[in-house]
Structures are given as C-alpha cells and as structure tokens.
N, CA, C and O atoms as a DFTB+ gen file, in Angstrom:
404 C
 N C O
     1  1      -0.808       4.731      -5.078
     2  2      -1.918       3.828      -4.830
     3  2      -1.672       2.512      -5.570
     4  3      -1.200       2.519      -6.707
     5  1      -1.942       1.553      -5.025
     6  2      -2.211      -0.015      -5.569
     7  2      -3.505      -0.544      -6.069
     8  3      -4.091      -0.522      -4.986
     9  1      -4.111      -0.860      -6.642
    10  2      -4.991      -1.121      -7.673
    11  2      -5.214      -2.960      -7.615
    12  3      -4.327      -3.808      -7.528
    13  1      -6.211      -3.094      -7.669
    14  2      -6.348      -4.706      -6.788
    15  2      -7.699      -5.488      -7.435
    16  3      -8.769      -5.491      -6.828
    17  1      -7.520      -6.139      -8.721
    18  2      -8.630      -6.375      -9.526
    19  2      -8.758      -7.679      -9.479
    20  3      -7.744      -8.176      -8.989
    21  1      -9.794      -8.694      -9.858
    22  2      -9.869      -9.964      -9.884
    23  2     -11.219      -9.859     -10.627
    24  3     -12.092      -9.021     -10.403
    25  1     -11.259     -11.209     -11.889
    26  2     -12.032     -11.569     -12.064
    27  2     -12.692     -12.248     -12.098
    28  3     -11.613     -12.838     -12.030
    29  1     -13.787     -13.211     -12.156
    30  2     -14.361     -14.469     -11.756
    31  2     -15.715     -14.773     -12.863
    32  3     -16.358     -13.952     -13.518
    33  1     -15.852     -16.203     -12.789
    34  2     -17.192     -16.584     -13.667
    35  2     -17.769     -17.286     -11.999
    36  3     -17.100     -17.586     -11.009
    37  1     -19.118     -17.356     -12.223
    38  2     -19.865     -18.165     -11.048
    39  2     -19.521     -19.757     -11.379
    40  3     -19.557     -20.118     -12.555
    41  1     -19.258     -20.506     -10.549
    42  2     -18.805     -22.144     -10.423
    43  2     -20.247     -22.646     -11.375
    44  3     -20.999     -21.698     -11.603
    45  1     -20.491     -23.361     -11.676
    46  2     -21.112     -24.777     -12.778
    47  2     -22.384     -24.564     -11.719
    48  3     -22.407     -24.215     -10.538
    49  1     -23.130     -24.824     -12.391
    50  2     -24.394     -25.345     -11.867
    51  2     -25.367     -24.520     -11.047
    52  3     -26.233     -25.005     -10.319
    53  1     -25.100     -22.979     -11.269
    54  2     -25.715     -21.834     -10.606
    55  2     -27.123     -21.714     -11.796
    56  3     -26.968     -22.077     -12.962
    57  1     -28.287     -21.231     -11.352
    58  2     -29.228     -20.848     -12.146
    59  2     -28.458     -19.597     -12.243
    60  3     -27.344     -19.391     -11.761
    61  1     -29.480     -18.466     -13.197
    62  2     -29.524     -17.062     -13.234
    63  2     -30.158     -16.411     -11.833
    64  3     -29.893     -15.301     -11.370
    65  1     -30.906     -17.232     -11.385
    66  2     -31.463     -16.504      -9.719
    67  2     -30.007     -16.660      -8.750
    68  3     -29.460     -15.684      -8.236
    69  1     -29.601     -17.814      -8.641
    70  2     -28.964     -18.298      -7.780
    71  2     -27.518     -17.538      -7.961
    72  3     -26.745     -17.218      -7.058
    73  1     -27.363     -17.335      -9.394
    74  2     -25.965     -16.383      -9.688
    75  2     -26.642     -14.584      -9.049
    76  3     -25.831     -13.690      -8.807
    77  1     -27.403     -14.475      -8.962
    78  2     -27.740     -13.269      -8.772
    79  2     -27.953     -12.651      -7.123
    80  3     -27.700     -11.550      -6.635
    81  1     -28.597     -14.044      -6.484
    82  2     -28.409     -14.030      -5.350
    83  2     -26.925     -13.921      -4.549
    84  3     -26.731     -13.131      -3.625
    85  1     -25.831     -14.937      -5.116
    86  2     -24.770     -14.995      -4.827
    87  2     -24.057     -13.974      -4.979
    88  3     -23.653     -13.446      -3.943
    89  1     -23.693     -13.401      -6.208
    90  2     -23.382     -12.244      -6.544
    91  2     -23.613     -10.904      -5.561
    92  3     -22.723     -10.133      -5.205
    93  1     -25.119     -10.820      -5.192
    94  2     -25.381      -9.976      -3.956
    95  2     -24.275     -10.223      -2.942
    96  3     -23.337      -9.436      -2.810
    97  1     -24.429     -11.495      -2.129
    98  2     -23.497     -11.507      -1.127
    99  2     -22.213     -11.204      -0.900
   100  3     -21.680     -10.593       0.026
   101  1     -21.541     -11.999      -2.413
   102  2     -20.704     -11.453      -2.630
   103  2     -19.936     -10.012      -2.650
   104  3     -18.734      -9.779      -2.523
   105  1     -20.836      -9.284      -2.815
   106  2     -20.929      -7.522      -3.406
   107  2     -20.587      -6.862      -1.953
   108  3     -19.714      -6.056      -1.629
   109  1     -22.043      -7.791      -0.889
   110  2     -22.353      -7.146       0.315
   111  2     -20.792      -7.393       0.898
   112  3     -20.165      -6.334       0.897
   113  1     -20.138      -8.366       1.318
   114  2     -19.426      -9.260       1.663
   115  2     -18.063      -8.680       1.520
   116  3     -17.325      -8.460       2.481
   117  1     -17.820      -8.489       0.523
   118  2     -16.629      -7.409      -0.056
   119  2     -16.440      -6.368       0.462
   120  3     -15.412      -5.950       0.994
   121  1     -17.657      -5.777       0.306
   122  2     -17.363      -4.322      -0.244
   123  2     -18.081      -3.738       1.609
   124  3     -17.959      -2.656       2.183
   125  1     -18.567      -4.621       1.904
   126  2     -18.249      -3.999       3.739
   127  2     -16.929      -4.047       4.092
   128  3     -16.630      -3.183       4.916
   129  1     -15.782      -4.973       3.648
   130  2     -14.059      -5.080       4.042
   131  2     -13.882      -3.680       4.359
   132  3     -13.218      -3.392       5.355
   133  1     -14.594      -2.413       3.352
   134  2     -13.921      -1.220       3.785
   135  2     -13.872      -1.145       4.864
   136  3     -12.765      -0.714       5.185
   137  1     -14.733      -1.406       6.016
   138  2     -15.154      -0.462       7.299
   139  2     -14.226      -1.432       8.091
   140  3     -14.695      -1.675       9.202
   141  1     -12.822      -2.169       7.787
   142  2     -12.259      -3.076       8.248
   143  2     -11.052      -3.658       8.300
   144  3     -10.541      -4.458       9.084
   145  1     -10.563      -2.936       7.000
   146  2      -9.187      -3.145       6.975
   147  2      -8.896      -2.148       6.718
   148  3      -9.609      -1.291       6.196
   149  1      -7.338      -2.025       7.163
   150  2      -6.537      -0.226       7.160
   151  2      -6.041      -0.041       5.705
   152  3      -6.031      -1.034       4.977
   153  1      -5.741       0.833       5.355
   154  2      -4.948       0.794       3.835
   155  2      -6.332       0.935       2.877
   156  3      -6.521       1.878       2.108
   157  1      -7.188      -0.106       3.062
   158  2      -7.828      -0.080       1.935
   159  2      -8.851       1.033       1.491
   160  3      -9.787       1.371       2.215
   161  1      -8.606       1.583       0.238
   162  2      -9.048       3.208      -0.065
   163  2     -10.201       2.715      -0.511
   164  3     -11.093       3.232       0.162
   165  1     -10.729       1.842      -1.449
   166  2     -12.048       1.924      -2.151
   167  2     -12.148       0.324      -2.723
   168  3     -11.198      -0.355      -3.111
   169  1     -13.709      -0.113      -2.655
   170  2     -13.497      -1.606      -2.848
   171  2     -15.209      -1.583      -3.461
   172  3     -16.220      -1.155      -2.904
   173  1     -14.998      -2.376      -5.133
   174  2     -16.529      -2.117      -5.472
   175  2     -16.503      -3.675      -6.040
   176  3     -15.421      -4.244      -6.189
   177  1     -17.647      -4.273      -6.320
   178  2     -18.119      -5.292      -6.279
   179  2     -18.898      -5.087      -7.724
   180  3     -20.024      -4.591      -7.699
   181  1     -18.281      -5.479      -9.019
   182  2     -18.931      -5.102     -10.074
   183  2     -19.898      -6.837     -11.075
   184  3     -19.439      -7.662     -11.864
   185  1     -21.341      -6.656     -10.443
   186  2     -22.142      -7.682     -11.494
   187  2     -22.777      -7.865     -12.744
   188  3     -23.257      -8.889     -13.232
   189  1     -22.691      -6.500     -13.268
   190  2     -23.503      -6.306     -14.747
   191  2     -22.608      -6.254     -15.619
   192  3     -22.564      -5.156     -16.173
   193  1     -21.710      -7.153     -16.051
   194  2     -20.919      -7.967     -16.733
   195  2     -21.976      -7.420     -18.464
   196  3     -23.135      -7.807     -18.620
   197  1     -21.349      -6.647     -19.376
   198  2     -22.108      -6.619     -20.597
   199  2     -22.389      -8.321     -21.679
   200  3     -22.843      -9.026     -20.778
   201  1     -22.378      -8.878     -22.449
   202  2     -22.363      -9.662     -23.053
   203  2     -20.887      -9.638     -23.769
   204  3     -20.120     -10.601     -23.797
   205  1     -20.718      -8.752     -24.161
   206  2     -19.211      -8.674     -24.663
   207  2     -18.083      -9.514     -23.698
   208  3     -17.162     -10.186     -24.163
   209  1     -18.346      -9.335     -22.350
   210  2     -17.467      -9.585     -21.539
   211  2     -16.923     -11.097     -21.309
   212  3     -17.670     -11.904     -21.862
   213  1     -16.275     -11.453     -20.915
   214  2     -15.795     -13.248     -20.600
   215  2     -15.775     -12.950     -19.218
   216  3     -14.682     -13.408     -18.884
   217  1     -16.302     -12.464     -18.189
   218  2     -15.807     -12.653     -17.071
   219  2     -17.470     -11.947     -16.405
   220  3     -18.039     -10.924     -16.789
   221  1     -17.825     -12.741     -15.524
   222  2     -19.163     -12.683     -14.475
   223  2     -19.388     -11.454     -13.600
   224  3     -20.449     -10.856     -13.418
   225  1     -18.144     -11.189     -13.078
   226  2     -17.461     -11.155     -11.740
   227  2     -16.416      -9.762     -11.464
   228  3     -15.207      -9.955     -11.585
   229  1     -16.772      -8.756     -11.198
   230  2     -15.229      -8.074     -10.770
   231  2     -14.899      -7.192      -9.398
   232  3     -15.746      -6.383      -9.019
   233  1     -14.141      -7.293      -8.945
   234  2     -13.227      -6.714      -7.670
   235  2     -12.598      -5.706      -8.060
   236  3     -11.500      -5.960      -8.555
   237  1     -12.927      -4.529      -8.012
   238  2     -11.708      -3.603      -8.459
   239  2     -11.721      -2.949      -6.823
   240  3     -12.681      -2.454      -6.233
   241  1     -10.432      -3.119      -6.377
   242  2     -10.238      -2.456      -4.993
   243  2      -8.673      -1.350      -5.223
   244  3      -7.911      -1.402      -6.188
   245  1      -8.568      -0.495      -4.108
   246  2      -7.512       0.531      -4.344
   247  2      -7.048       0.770      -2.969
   248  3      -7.692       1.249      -2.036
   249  1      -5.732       0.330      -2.991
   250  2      -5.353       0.483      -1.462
   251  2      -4.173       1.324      -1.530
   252  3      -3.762       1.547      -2.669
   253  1      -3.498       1.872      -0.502
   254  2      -2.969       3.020      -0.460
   255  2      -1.637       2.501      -0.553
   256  3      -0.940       3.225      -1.264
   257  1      -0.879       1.253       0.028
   258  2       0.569       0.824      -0.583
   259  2       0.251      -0.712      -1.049
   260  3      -0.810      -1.311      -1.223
   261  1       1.826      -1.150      -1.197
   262  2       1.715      -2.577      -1.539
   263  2       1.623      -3.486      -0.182
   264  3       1.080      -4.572       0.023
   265  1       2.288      -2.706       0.566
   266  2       1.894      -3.531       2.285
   267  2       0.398      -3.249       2.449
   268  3      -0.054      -4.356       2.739
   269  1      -0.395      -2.575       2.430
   270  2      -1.619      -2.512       2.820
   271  2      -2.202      -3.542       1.869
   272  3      -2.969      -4.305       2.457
   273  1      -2.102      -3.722       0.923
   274  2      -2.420      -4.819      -0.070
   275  2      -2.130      -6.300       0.726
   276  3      -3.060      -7.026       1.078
   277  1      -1.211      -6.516       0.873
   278  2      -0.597      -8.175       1.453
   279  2      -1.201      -8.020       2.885
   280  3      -1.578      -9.080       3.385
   281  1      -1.375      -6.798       3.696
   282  2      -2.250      -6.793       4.857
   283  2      -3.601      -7.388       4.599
   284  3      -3.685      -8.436       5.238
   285  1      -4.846      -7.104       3.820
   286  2      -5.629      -7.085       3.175
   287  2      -5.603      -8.731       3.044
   288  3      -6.286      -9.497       3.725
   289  1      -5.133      -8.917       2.532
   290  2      -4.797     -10.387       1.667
   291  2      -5.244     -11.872       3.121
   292  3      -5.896     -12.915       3.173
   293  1      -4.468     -11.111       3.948
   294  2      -4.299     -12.061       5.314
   295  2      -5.304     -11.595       6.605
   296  3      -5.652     -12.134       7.655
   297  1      -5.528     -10.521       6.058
   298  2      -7.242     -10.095       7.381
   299  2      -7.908     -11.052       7.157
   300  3      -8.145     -11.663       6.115
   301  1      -8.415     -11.263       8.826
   302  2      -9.206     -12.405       8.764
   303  2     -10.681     -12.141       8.498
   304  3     -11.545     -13.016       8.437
   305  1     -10.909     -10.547       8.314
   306  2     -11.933     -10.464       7.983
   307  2     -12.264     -10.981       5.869
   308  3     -13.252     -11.415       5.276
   309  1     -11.112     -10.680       5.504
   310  2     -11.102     -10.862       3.989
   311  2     -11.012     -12.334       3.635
   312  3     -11.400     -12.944       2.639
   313  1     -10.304     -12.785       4.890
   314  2     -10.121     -14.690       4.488
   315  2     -11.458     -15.314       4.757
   316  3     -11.804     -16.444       4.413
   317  1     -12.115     -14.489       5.373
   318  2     -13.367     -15.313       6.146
   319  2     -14.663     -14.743       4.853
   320  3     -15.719     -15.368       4.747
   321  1     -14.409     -13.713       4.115
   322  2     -15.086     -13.060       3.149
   323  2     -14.989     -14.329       1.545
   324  3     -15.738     -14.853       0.720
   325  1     -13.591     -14.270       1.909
   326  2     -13.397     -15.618       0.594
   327  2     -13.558     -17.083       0.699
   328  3     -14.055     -17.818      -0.154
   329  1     -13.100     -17.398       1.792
   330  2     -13.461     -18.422       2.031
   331  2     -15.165     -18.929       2.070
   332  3     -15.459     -19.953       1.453
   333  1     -16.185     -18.205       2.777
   334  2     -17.269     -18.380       3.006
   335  2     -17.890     -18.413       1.273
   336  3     -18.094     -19.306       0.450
   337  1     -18.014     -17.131       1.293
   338  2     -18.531     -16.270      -0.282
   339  2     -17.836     -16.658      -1.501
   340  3     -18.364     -17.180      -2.483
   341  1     -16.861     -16.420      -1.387
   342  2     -16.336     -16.152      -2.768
   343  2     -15.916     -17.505      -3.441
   344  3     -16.261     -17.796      -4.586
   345  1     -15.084     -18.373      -2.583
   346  2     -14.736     -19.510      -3.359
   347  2     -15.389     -19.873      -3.489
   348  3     -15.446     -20.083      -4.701
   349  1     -16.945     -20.558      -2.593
   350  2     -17.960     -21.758      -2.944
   351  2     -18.283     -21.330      -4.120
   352  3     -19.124     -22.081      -4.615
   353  1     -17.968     -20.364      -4.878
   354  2     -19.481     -19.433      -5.853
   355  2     -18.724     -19.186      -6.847
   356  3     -19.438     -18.922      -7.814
   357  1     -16.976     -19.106      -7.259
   358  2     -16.948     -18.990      -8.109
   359  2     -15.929     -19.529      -8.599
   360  3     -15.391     -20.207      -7.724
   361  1     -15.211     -19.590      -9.862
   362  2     -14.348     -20.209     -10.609
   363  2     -13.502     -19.336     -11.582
   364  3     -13.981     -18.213     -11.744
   365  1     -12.339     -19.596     -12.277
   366  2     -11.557     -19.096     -13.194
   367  2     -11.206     -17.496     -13.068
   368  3     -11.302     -16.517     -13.808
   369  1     -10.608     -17.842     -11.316
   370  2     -10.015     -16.221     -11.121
   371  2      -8.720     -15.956     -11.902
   372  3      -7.794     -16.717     -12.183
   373  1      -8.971     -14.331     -12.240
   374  2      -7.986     -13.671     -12.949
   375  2      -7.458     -12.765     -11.612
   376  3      -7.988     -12.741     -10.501
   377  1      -6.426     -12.133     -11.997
   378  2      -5.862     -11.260     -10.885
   379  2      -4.742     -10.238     -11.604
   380  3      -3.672     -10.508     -12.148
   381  1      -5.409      -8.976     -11.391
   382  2      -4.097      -7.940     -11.831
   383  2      -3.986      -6.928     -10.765
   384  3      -5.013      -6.389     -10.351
   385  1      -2.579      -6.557     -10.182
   386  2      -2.653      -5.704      -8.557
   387  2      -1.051      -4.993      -9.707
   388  3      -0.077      -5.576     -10.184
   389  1      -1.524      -3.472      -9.747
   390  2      -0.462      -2.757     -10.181
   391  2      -0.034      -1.455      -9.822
   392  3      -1.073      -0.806      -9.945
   393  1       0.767      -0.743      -9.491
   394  2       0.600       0.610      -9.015
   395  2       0.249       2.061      -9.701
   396  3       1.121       2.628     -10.359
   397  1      -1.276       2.749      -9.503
   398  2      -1.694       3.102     -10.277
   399  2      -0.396       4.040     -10.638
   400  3       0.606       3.828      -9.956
   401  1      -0.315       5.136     -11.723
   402  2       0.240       6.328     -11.831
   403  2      -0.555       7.196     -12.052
   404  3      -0.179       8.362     -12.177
C-alpha cells in the first residue's frame, strides 16, 4: 500500500466560521474521490487540528500501488476537487506519499 498525506494551513484572511465552512467542503470534496477513482483504498479529511499542531489541514489517503497514486493525481475528478476547493482555501502544503510496511 501507498500512503498519501498532505498538510495545509487555511490561506490569510479566513474567519474561524469561514475556515470551518471551508474545511467542510473540503472534507466533503475529498473524501467523496473514493466512489471515483480506482486504486484508491481509503481517503479521510482530518479538521480538529489539536493546538499543539502547526498544520490546519490533513489528507491522509491509502492507495493500493504507486501507479494508482499518479492515477489519482491526474483524475479529473481530483484536479477539479483541488482546483475548485482546495487551492482557493489553502496555503503552505506539506506532502509525504511512502510505501506503508
């Protein structure tokens, strides 16, 4: 399995409603990709970020190879997911994709 994480802060100028709202869509937005792309095993949309944390935002997804991953990447359902959602809304992505053991 491949392992497919990203993290994110919300872009400048979001209230706490407006990060919360977004965040929803985001979540919704994502984490429907399952019912949509092949390969991909499990995809969660994580917002309750503790205080400890530096990061808003997380993607932890699990896809079954590294081609199903770069498939994923280029669905137009996932480009149309980031593009719409994800970029307007957020900033200072991290990215770690490794193969679990």
């Amino acid at each position: 399995m491949v392992r497919h994480i990203i993290l994110w802060d919300f872009a400048d100028g979001f209230t706490d409603e407006q990060k919360e709202e977004k965040g929803r869509e985001i979540k919704q937005g994502l984490e429907n990709l399952i019912h949509h792309i092949e390969g991909l095993v499990s995809i969660q949309v994580h917002l309750n970020s503790l205080p400890s944390s530096n990061a808003e935002l997380m993607l932890d997804s699990t896809f079954t190879t590294k081609e199903a991953l770069e498939g994923y990447q280029i669905h137009p359902e996932h480009v149309k997911a980031a593009t719409e959602l994800v970029r307007p809304a957020t900033k200072n992505r991290k990215c770690i994709d490794f193969i679990e053991e």
